[in-house]
ROTOR-348656 format. One record per residue (C-alpha): z, x, y. Coordinates in steps of 0.25 Angstrom, whole numbers, plus 5000, padded with zeros to 4 digits. Layout:
BEGIN
ZXY;...
//
This chain:
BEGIN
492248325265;490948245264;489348245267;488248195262;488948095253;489748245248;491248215248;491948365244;493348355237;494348455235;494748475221;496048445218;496248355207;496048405191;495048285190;494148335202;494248495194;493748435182;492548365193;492548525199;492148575183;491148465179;490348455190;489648595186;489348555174;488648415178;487748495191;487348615179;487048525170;485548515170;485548685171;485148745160;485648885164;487048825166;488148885157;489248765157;490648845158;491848805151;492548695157;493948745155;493548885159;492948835172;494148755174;495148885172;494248945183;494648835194;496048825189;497348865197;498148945185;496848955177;496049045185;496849175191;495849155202;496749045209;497949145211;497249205224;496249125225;496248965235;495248865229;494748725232;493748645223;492748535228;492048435222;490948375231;490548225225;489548125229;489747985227;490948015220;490248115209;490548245211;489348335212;489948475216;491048585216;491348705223;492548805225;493148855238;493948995235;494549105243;495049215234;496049295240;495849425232;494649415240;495049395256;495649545253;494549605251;493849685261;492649595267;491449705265;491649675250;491149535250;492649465252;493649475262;494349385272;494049245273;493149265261;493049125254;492349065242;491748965236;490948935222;491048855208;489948755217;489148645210;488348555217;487248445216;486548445228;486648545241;487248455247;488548455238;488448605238;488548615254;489648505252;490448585245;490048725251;490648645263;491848615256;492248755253;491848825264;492648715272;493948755263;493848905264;493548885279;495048795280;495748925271;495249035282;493949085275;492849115285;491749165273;491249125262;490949195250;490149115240;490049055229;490849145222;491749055208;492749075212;493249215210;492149315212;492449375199;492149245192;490649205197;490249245211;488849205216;487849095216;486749115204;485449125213;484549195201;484649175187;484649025186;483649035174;484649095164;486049055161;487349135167;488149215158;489649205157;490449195169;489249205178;488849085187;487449005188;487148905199;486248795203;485048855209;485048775221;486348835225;485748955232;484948865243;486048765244;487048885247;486248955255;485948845264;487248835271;487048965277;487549055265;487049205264;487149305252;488449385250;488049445238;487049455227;487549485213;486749495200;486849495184;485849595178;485149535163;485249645154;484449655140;485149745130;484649725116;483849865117;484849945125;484550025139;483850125144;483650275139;484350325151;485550215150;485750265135;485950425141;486750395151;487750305139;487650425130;488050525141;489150435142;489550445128;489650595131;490750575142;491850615134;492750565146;491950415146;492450325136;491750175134;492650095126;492749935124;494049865126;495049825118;495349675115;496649705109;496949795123;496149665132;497149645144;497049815145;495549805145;495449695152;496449765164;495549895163;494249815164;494849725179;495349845182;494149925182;493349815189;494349785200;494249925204;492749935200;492349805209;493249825220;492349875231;491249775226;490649645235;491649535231;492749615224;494049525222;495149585214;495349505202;497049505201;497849535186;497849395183;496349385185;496149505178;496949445166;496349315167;495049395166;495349465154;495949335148;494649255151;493649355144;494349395132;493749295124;492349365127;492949495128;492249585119;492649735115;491249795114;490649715127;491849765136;491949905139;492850005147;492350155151;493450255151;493450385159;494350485154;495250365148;495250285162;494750155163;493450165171;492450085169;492249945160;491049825157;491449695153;490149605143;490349475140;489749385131;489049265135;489849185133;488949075142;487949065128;489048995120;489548895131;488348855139;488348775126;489748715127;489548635140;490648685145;491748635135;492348685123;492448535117;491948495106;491548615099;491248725110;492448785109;492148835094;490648885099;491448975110;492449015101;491449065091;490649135099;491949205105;492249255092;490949295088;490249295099;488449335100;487949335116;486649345119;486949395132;488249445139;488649485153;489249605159;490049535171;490949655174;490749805175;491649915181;491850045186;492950105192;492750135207;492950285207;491750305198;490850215205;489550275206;489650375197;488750405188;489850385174;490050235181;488550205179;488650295164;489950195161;489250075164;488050105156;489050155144;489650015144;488349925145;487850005134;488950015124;489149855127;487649825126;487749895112;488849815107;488249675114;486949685106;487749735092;488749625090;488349505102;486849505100;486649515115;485349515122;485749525134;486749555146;487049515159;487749625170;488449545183;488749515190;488349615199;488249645216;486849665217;487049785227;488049865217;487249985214;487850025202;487649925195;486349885199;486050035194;486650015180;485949875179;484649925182;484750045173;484949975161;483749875164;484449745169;483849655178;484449545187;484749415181;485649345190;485949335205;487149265212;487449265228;488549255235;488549185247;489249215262;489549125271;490549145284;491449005286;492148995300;493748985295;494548835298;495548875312;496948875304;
//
């Protein structure tokens, strides 16, 4: 496919991935604000065998190059976890994807916007659901506030022109989800603090960290709680035992006890918090290799590890307790025990909570009670496609 001197290529070589992981990292160059992830983690995400992802997922990559330099990339993706779910939560038939896009110029970015949606249209899809990289559990949404401030770990940030460009072939919002900035040096509210020592008087609730040694168990308890938890929220997609696995796999390195914490009622699982560390201080540095001496400054800080800030990405509780009043007291146990233990032995300043569907109540609720303010903003985009005859 060609225009405007664009020639679109399928990836389908190793030489043309490698092209697919560098050219983010020459189009972000001149961003300040850029984190530069770790080539070979990037490369696990896009790879059959690496990424659990692939197992019910199609992909196609594409390059788009002008006068033989390549000057963008995008994903095209149909998940199909998600054309099962029903089609009121976000999802459903004909549902397909694209993200991971880099572009130099709006013309590139239609280019390739043209590419995948042409691809999903020749699979059967007749919607798009966008950008979303690539599993929505990895980094759904396209940063359209919050380009002034670097993204913490596994949260996504985006050339600001992108919005207008996207938005110009016709594409409407979705979905808006937020992070929330959090100070926590001085601690919350008078009101949070009775509500937590009520808590404490539950002789029934029972706040506990997890155990490394016992990491697989936890780590099933925590996706377990979540999968119930999330699954009548916008989006939802099962994640399956390998990507559960994979999951707990990938975050034991920054798995602390004290910053991970699971609720009990009556001795059953119920509730749980994840905080992890920012991990996004140490390797803005590394320009996304480990080579020469990166690779001692990452396993340093895992060992002994100081963040400035951290980020709560996942929070959970159990369906049948959804708003209730012990699901709200639970959450604000967790944050606070965790926010203790964060300020004591990490030096943290300051959290981050999301992301978060900016019409779930609950935690909008809890966020505005412990004095949090947006930070960040990210869209997703809609767009019907009219399906190739087959």
């Amino acid at each position: 496919m060609a225009g405007q001197d664009i020639v679109i290529q399928p990836v389908t070589t190793k030489a043309q991935t490698k092209q697919f992981v560098e050219i983010a990292y020459q189009l972000n160059a001149g961003d300040p604000h850029w984190v530069p992830p770790l080539r070979s983690e990037f490369t696990k995400l896009i790879t059959p065998g690496k990424n659990p992802f692939f197992e019910h997922a199609r992909v196609q990559f594409f390059l788009a190059l002008r006068q033989g330099q390549v000057v963008g990339r995008i994903s095209a993706h149909i998940d199909e976890l998600a054309l099962e779910q029903p089609a009121e939560q976000g999802m459903g038939p004909g549902t397909g994807n694209w993200g991971l896009m880099e572009a130099s110029d709006e013309a590139v970015m239609h280019a390739l916007i043209g590419a995948a949606e042409a691809w999903l249209k020749d699979q059967g899809m007749t919607r798009v659901l966008a950008p979303i990289s690539m599993s929505v559990w990895e980094e759904p949404g396209l940063l359209t506030l919050g380009h002034d401030h670097s993204p913490m770990i596994m949260m996504g940030h985006h050339n600001a022109a992108y919005q207008g460009w996207i938005e110009a072939l016709g594409y409407t919002v979705a979905k808006r989800i937020v992070s929330y900035d959090l100070p926590v040096t001085d601690g919350f509210p008078k009101l949070i603090n009775r509500i937590v020592a009520s808590g404490e008087r539950n002789k029934l609730l029972k706040i506990r960290k997890v155990d490394k040694k016992h990491f697989d168990r936890d780590a099933a308890i925590i996706m377990g709680i979540l999968n119930d938890a999330w699954s009548g929220n916008w989006g939802f997609v099962p994640m399956t035992d390998h990507e559960i696995a994979h999951a707990g796999e990938s975050l034991k390195p920054v798995v602390h006890e004290a910053l991970i914490r699971i609720a009990e009622l009556d001795g059953e699982p119920v509730a749980f918090m994840m905080t992890l560390p920012n991990m996004n201080e140490v390797i803005r540095g590394l320009k996304g290799s480990l080579w020469p001496f990166g690779w001692a400054k990452l396993l340093w800080w895992l060992k002994f590890p100081k963040a400035q800030s951290m980020r709560v990405p996942l929070m959970g509780v159990k369906k049948e307790l959804h708003n209730s009043r012990l699901a709200s007291q639970m959450a604000f146990m967790m944050i606070e025990y965790i926010r203790r233990d964060a300020v004591a032995d990490f030096g943290t300043c300051y959290a981050e909570i999301g992301w978060i569907l900016d019409d779930n109540q609950g935690m909008v609720a809890i966020a505005d009670a412990i004095g949090a303010e947006i930070n960040r903003e990210y869209l997703i985009y809609d767009r019907a496609i009219a399906a190739a005859a087959r």
